[in-house]
Structure formats: structure tokens, C-alpha cells
N, C-alpha and C positions, 0 to 999 in steps of 0.2 A: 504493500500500500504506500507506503513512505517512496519508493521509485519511482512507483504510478503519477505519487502529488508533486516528487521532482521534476519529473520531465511533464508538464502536462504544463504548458503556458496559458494559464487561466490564474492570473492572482490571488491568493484563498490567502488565511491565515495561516494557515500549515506549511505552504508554501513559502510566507515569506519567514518563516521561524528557521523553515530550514536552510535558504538564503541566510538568514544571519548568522548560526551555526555553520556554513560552509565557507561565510569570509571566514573567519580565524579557523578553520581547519587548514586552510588554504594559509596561511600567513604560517599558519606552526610546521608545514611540512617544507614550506618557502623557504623557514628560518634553518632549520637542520641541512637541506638544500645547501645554501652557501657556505653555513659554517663548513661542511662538506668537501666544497669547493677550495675553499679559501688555501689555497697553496702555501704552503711554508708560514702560513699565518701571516701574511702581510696586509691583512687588510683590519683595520680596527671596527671597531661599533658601528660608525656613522657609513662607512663605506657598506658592512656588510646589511644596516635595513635600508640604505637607499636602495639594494638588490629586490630587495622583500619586497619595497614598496612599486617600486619600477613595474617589474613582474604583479604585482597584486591588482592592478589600476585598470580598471573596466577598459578603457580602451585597449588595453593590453589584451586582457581576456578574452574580448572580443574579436579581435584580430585570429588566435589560435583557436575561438570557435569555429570562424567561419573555414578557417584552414583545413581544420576534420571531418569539414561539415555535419554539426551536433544538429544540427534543424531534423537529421534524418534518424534521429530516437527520438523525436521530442512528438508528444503529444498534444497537437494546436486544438483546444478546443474551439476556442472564438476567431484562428488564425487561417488562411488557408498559405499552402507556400506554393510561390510560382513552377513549380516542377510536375506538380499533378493539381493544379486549379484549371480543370478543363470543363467544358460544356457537355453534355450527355452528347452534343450535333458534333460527328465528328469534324475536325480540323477549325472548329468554334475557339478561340482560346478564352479564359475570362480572368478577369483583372484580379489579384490576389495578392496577396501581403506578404513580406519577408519582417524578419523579427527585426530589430530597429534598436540603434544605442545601447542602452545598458541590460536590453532585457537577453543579449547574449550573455554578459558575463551574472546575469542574475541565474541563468538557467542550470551555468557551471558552477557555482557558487552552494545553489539549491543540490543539487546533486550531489558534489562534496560534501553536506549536510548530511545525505541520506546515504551516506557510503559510510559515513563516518559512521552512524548511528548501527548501521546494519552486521558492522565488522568493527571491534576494536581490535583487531590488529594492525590495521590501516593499510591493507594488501589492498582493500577494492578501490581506497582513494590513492595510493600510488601506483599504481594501475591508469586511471584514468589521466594524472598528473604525466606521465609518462607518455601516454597519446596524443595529450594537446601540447605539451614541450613551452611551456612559457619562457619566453627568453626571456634573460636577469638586466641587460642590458640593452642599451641600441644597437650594439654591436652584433650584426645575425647570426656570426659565427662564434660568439663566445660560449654558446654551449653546446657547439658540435662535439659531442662525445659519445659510447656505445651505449648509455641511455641516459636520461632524461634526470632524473634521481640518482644523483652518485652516492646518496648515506646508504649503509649499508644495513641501516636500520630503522625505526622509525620510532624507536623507545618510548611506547604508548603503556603496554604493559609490564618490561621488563627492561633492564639497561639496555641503554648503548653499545653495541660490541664494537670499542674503541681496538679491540687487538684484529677488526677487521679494515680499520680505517689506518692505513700506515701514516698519513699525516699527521692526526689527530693523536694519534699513540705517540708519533716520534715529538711534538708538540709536549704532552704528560710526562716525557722523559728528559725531556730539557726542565723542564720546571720542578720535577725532582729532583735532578741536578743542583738548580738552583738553590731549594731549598737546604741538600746536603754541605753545598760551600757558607750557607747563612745559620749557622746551628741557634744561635738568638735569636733571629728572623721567626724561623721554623720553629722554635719555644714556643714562643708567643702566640703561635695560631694554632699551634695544639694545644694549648691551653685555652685560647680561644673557640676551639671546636669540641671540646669538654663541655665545657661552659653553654655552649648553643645545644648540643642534645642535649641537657638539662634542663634548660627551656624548653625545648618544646617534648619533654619526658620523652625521648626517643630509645631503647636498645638495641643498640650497635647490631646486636647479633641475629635478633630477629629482623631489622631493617633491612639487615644485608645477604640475606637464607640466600639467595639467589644470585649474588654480586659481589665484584672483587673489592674487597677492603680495601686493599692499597687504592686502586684508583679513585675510591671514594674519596679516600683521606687526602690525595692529592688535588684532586676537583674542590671540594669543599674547601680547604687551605687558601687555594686558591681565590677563592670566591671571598673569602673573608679578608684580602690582602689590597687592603682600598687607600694603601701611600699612594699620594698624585706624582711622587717622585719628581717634584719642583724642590728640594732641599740636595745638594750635594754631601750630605751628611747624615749621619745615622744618629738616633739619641743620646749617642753616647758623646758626639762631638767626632766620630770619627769618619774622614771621607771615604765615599763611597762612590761605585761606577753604577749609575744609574743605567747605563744600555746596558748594563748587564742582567736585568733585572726586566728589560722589554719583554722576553717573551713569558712573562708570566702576567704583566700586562694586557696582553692580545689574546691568550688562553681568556683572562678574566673576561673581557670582550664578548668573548666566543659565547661566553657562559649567561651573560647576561642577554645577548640575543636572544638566545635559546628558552632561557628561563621566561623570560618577557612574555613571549608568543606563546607560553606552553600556560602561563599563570592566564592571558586571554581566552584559549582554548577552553580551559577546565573551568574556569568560572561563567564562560558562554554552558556549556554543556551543563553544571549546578543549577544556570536559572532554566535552560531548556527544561530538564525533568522536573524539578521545583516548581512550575507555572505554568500551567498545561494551557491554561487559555488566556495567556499573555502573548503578546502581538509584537511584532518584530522592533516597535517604535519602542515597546514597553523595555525590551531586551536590551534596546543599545543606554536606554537611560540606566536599567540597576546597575550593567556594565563599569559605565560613566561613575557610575557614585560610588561603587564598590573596589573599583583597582585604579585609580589615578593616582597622582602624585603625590598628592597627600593627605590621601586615604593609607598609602601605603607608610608613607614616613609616617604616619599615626603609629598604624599599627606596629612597626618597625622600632620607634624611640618607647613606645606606652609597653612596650613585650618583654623591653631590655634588651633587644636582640644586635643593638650597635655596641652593649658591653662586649660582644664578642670580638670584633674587628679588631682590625694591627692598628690603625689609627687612632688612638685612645685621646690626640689633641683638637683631633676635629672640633670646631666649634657646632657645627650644622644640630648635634642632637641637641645639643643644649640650647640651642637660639630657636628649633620647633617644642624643644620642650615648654618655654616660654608663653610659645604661639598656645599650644593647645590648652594649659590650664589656665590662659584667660579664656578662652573658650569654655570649657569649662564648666568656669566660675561664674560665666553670662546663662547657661545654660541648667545651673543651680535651681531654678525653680519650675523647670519644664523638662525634664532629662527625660529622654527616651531609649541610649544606647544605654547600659550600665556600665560597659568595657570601655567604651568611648562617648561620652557622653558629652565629649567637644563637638562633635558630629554632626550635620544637617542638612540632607539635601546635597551629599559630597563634598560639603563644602564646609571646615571651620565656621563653627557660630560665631558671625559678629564678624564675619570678612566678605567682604563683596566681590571676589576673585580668588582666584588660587594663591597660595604664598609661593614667596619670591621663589624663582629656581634654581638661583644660588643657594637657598638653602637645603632645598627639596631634591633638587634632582643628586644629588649625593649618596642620599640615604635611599631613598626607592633605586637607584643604579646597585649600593649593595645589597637590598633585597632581591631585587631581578636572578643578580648574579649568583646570589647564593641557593635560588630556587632554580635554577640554569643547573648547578652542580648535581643537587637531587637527581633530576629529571636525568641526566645523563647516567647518574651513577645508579639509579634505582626506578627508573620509568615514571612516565609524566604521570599515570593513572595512583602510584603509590605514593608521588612525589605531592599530589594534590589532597590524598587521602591523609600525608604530614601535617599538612599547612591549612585544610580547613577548617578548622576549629577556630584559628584565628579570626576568619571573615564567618563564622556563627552568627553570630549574632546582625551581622549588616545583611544578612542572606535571611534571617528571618521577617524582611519586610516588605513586604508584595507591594507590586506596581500601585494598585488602591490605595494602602496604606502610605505610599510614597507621596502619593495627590495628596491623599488629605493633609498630612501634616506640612509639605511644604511647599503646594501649590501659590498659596499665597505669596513667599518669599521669593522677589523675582531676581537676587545674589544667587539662588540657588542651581544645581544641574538639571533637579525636576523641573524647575522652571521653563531653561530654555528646551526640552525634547516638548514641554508641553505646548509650545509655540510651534512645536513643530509638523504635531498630531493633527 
């Protein structure tokens, strides 16, 4: 049924739910995609989601529909397509419709949806990912290769098989390198990595039944290792060669892409099942409110989860700690989150905008990244089954329940989708 409501170009609710569940399917196997690709690691952050985003972009999508011609599984209820719109008289021809702008890459979109849903192992959406070959670039031969999807996995239910990907692997063994030349370095983030499964009450050993400990603890290390490497000196006063230190850098990179797309993916999929007749407009607003920026540095400084980090001078926790228990403090006489009860509408009580992103974008870049490492080291479906508890309670608040309480507030995220409805 769910394939039938994919491919049937007739707008329903189901339809566009699925649509919204197949953009970030699409963006999370994108994101694995280039990290994938990414040769010798030379490419950082920004490099590897302008790929994501490039390739993601309706016009794009669009382009690699019409290439496979998808019009020829698609079920046009209200549509006729010029190839068989004939007259019963023969050699009569009659005038008929091709699908137009966006509603190609909505059809590919919708379908990733219902592949995703059908199969979590994600054989049937890299399957089809593989047919249309979306190129990452302008460049038409930058992904001539023997197929389409170079990961060699798609770490939905179980790790990453990094000892299949020799880049990726020879990448994990420079950075353990690293780590063995920095034995202080490397303290500190195993003590930092103590400290974070104890937050979030983890054991190691049942986390890991299935998955290599070493490459966890190197992933994870990694992920918690947020020096900007702007200081030629180490704590102690003593100089230091910061390129030596890049490719653990670019791994982090790696991991925060990954992690990004995969934390999108699984909180798309929570409201999907969570809200059976919530509407695709309803979808991108809990979205919105649920995993931005700082929503996530909430959850991030309020958890303690920045005690964990090598950066122990960072000013950013302390300067959103600030932000939020005024928040708060305004929110004292009407709290509805109990965890976060600075919270509203996505947005800090008592701020008419997102906070700065000098502060923010710090702290949700090490949450990204540290949820990037999960996902690789223990599969995004386990990695999501860690982490939501956290977003509990913001998940407990249906689209309804979003209107009412802060439809009124037009600083809010419910605000502007409701402008959009």
C-alpha cells in the first residue's frame, strides 16, 4: 500500500508524509555517500554538505528522474502522460500532461519514504539511489564510478564496516596514531568518554555485542576532541604542530556530517510513527522545534554532556548557560517542559530569534559529531535508541498541542510553519 500511495501522483496526506520522510532519507544516505567518497579526507564539513545539498535540490532530482524515466512506474491518477494519451480514433493524438517542476523530485522523495519504511536495511532505497545516480557536483563526471553508492554500508541497523572502506579505516588509523604520540591529549578524552557513558547510563558491553570497541573508542575520542586548534600551544605552555593534528580534525568533520543527517533521519521517522495523522507541514515544524540549534545546545549544556569534551575553556556552555536560565526564570510561572523549561515554540523564552551562532553553532557541531560516532560505531537505529530519551519529552507534544500553546507567539517556529499552512 505505502508503494501504491508512493508512486500514484495524486497529493493525499500519506503521500506527502512520505515525501517528507524521503527528503532526509535521501540527505542520510547522501551524507554517508560523500563521506564515502571523500578521498584521503581532504575535504572538510562545508565542502562535504554543499555535496549533500547540491545533489538533494529538486532541480537536481529532477533532472535524474527524467533520465530513468520514473513517469513509467508512476501511477497518474489525475495525470495523463504524453506516450499513451491517445484517442480511442486511431492516429487521433490528445493533449496530455507531463509531470512539471518539483513534482519529479517529490515522486523520488515519496518513494525513498516508502522504501525506507518497507526495508530497514536500506537495500531497497540504495537500490533505487543507485538507478537515478545523482550527481554531487556540476561536474558530470565526478561520479563516474562502478556504482553509484561507494559506502559499503548503510549503518541503519548495525555498524559501519569501516574495515571495508580502506579510506575510512586508513583515516581511524592515523588518528590513533595521533592519539598514541599525544598520551595527555588521549587522557583526557578517555576520561572524557567515561564520563559521557555515564550520562547517558550506557554499558560499554552490551552497546557494543555486535561492534569493534577499539573503533568505537577511536570514533567517539574523536568526536569529543572540539580544540579549534587557533592556539600554537598546548595547556601546559608547551608548542605544538597543529597540522599534525588535521587529520583528526577532518575524521571529526566526517562524523559530524554523518551524525547531522542521521539525528534528521531518526527524529523524521519518531514523528512519522508518533503522529499518524499529522501532515507533512505539521512534520517539518516539530522537526524545526525539536533539533535546531538551540534546541540542541539546550539539550547539550542542560545534560552536562560539554563536561565531557577536550575543550574544558570554551566559553560557549557557559555564555548559553546564561541564555537559558533566564529563560527559564521568564518561564517560572507557565513551564511546560520540566527538562527544559526554557523552551517554546523552539525557541528560548523571551528571544525573538535564534541565539547568536557564535555561541550555538559550537556546541550542537559537538553534539552532531558525537552522535556521527554512535551511528558509525553502532548503527543509526541503536545510535537513536541512545539518544532519545533526551528529546522525550519535546516528542511528547503533538502538532495540536504545538498550536495551542504557541500559536499566539509570532518569535516563535510554530508561528512561522503556521503562516505557512
Amino acid at each position: 500500500p505505502l508503494l501504491r500511495e508512493a508512486t500514484t501522483m495524486h497529493p493525499t496526506p500519506t503521500y506527502d508524509r512520505l515525501e517528507f520522510l524521503g527528503d532526509v532519507t535521501l540527505k542520510y544516505f547522501l551524507g554517508l555517500n560523500v563521506i564515502a567518497r571523500n578521498e584521503g579526507f581532504e575535504m572538510d564539513y562545508e565542502e562535504l554538505n554543499d555535496m549533500v545539498n547540491y545533489a538533494g535540490k529538486n532541480k537536481t532530482i529532477a533532472a535524474a528522474a527524467r533520465k530513468v524515466k520514473i513517469q513509467n512506474i508512476l501511477y497518474m491518477h489525475h495525470h495523463t502522460i504524453f506516450r499513451s494519451a491517445y484517442d480511442i480514433t486511431p492516429g487521433k493524438k490528445v493533449k496530455g500532461k507531463e509531470l512539471a517542476g518539483k513534482q519529479w523530485s517529490d515522486c523520488i522523495e515519496s518513494l525513498l519514504g516508502a522504501l525506507f519504511l518497507a526495508d530497514d536495511s536500506g537495500g531497497l532505497s540504495i537500490h533505487l539511489l543507485n538507478m537515478i545516480e545523482l550527481p554531487l557536483t556540476k561536474d558530470p563526471d565526478q561520479c563516474k564510478q562502478d556504482r553509484w553508492f561507494k559506502a559499503p554500508g548503510c549503518a541503519l541497523n548495525k555498524c559501519y564496516p569501516i574495515e571495508k572502506d580502506s579510506n575510512l579505516q586508513c583515516q581511524v588509523f592515523r588518528v590513533a596514531g595521533i592519539f598514541k604520540g599525544n598520551p595527555k591529549m588521549h587522557d583526557r578524552l578517555k576520561r572524557g568518554q567515561k564520563r559521557l557513558m555515564e550520562i547517558l547510563c550506557i554499558d560499554k558491553n552490551v552497546l557494543l555485542a555486535s561492534a569493534d570497541a577499539d573503533m568505537f573508542d577511536v570514533l567517539l575520542q574523536c568526536a569529543l576532541f572540539d580544540d579549534n586548534l587557533l592556539s600554537d600551544f598546548d595547556d601546559d605552555g608547551i608548542p605544538r604542530n597543529t597540522d599534525d593534528l588535521l587529520p583528526l580534525v577532518l575524521l571529526r568533520d566526517s562524523l559530524y556530517v554523518c551524525g547531522g543527517w542521521a539525528l534528521e533521519l531518526f527524529m523524521a521517522k519518531e514523528l512519522y510513527e508518533r503522529f499518524p495523522k499529522a501532515t507533512s507541514n505539521d512534520f517539518h515544524m516539530l522537526k524545526s522545534c525539536n533539533i535546531n540549534d538551540d534546541v540542541l545546545s539546550y539539550i547539550f549544556v542542560k545534560q552536562g554532556l560539554h563536561e565531557c569534551f577536550y575543550d574544558q575553556k570554551s566559553e560557549c556552555p557557559e555564555c548559553f548557560r546564561n541564555l537559558y536560565e533566564g529563560a527559564e526564570d521568564l518561564a517560572a510561572d507557565q513551564i511546560v517542559l520540566k527538562t527544559y523549561p526554557g523552551l517554546g515554540g523552539g525557541r528560548l523564552i523571551g528571544h525573538d530569534s535564534k541565539v547568536d551562532p557564535t555561541i550555538t553553532e559550537e556546541l550542537m557541531t559537538s553534539f552532531k559529531a558525537m552522535y556521527g560516532a554512535f551511528v558509525l560505531a553502532t548503527g543509526a537505529n541503536p545510535a537513536w535508541s541512545t539518544f532519545v530519551h533526551l528529546f522525550e519529552e519535546l516528542l511528547s507534544l503533538s502538532p495540536q498541542t504545538m498550536r495551542q500553546l504557541y500559536a499566539n507567539n509570532e518569535s516563535t517556529i510554530v508561528s512561522h510553519y503556521l503562516k505557512k499552512s
